[in-house]
N, C-alpha and C positions, 0 to 999 in steps of 0.2 A: 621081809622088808619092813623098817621103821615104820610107823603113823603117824610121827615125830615130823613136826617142819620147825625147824630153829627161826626166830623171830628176834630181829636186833633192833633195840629203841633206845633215842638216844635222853629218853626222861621217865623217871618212874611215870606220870603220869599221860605217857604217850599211849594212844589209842588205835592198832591196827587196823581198827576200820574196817570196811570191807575187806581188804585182802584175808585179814585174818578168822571175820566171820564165813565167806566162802569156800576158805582152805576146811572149816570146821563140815562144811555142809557138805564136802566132798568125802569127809572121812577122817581126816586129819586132825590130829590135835598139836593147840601151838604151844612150843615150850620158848618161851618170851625170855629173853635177858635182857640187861641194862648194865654193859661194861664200866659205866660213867659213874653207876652209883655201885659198883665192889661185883656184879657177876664176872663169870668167869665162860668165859668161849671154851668148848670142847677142845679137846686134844686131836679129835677126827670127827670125822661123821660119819662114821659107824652106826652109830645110835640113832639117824634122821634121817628123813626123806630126802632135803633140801634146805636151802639154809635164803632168808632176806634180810637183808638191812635198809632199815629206812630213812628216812630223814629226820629235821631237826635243824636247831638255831646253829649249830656248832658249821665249822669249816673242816676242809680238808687240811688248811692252812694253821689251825689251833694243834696241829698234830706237837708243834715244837713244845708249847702247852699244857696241852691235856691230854698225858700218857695212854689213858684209854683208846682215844682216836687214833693215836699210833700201833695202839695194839690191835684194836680194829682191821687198819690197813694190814696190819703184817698177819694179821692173822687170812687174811684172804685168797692170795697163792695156796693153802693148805685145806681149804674149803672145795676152789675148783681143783686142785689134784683129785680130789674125790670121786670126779664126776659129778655128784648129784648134783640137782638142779638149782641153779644161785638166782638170785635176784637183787640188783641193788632200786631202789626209789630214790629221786634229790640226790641226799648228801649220801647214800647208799649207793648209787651208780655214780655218783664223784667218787665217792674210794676206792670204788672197782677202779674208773678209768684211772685214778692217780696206782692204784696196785701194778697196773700194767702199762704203765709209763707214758701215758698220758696226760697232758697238762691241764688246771684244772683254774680258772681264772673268774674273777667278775666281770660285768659289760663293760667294752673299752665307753659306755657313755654313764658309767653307775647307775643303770638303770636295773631296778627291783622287776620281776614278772610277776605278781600278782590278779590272781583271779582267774577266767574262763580264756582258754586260747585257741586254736585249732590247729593240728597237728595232722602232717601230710606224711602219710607212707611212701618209703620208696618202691620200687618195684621188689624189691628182697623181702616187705614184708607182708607181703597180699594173703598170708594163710593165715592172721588173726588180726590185720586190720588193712580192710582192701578197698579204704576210701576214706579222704579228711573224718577228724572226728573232733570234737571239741570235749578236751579234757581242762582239768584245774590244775594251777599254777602257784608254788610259792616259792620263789628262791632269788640269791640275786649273782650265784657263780654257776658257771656250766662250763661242760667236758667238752676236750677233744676228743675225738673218739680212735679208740687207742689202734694202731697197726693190726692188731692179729683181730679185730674187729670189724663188722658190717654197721655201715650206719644203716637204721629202720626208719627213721621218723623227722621231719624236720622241720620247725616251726621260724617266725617272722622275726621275734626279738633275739631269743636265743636258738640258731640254725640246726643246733643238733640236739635233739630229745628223745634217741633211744637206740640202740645199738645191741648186736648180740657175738656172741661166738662161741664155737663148738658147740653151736646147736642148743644149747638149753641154757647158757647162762646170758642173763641179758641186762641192761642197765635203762631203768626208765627214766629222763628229766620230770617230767608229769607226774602227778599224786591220783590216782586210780583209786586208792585207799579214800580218800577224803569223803567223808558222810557230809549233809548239811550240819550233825551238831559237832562234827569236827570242827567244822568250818567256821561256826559261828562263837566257836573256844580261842580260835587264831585272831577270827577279827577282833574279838575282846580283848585278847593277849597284849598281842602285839602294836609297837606303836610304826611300823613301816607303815599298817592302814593308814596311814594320814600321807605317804608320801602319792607327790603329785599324778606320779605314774599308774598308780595303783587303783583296781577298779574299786569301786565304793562299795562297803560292805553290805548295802541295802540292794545294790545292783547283783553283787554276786548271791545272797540268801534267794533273790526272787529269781536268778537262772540256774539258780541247782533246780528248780521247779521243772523245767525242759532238760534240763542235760544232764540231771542223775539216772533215772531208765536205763538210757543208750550206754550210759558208762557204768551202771552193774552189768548189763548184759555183755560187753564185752567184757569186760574184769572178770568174770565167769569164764567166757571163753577160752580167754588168754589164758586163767589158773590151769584149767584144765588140760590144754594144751602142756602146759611148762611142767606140772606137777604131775598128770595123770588121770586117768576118769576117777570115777568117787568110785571107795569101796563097794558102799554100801548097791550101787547100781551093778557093780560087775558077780557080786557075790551070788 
């Protein structure tokens, strides 16, 4: 079996964050691409464990666009034929749901989700999150969640925030990955921090203080669960 977990970002200088450093501490090493700036997606996945795509400024919508994104999507069906374990994040679990025909839209009021929210499990997903939990938010479109899928998770602004099927491939709204210095690259970045909606960049840097802990220890969870126990632990 690979040690290989394929890692899809949609900026040279995107930053996996926890998801990528935990995949590391299980055992795993991440072979990172960036379709957007000339890498090239595998032919299979043969060569990997599992494969995630993350988020980013881009749309499911720029597919007409920016050919990457369309190769992206089309490359997806060929990933889960595989089996192994998929993951999409944001616009990562938008392609998934748009791969599987799924509508993938902005809020009927344009409203952006920015910053800390809480996120409710349905009963389908009590074996790696078996009670509200408050994760981070950046996006402003979200999924339908597609037929041959279970909704997981369901929050206030936008109602669907995670979904799975056949067991291991899942799609998250929520950013699990986000570090505080991720975080505080976004609020510099980006000029949505000024929209009305959005929680203030001094509010969200002082509640990653309480709500980072609770969400590495599940982001742990949940990897291992999706990926597997850590080598180095079973060997």
């Amino acid at each position: 079996m690979s040690d290989k977990v394929l890692l899809v970002v949609h900026s040279r200088t995107s930053d996996t964050g926890r998801v990528g450093r935990i995949l590391g501490e299980l055992g795993y090493t991440s072979d990172i691409r960036c379709p957007l700036h000339g890498d090239v997606l595998p032919d299979t996945m043969d060569g990997h464990a599992g494969a995630a795509i993350f988020g980013g400024p881009q749309s499911v919508h720029d597919r007409t666009t920016l050919p990457p994104i369309q190769a992206e999507i089309d490359w997806i069906p060929r990933a889960l034929e595989s089996g192994k374990p998929f993951l999409g994040i944001c616009l990562g679990a938008q392609m998934l749901a748009h791969a599987l025909g799924a509508r993938v839209s902005r809020h009927p009021a344009e409203i952006h989700e920015i910053g800390y929210s809480t996120i409710r499990p349905t009963k389908e997903w009590r074996d790696t999150l078996d009670a509200p939990h408050v994760f981070y938010q950046w996006h402003c479109e979200g999924f339908e969640v597609p037929r041959c899928a279970t909704l997981l998770a369901t929050g206030d602004t936008f109602p669907n925030q995670a979904f799975r099927m056949d067991g291991n491939v899942y799609g998250l709204q929520f950013h699990p990955e986000v570090t505080k210095p991720i975080m505080a690259r976004w609020i510099s970045d980006s000029v949505n921090i000024r929209r009305p909606e959005a929680q203030p960049g001094e509010q969200q840097l002082a509640a990653a203080e309480a709500y980072d802990p609770p969400v590495e220890d599940w982001t742990r969870a949940f990897l291992e669960s999706w990926i597997g126990r850590s080598r180095r632990n079973s060997a």
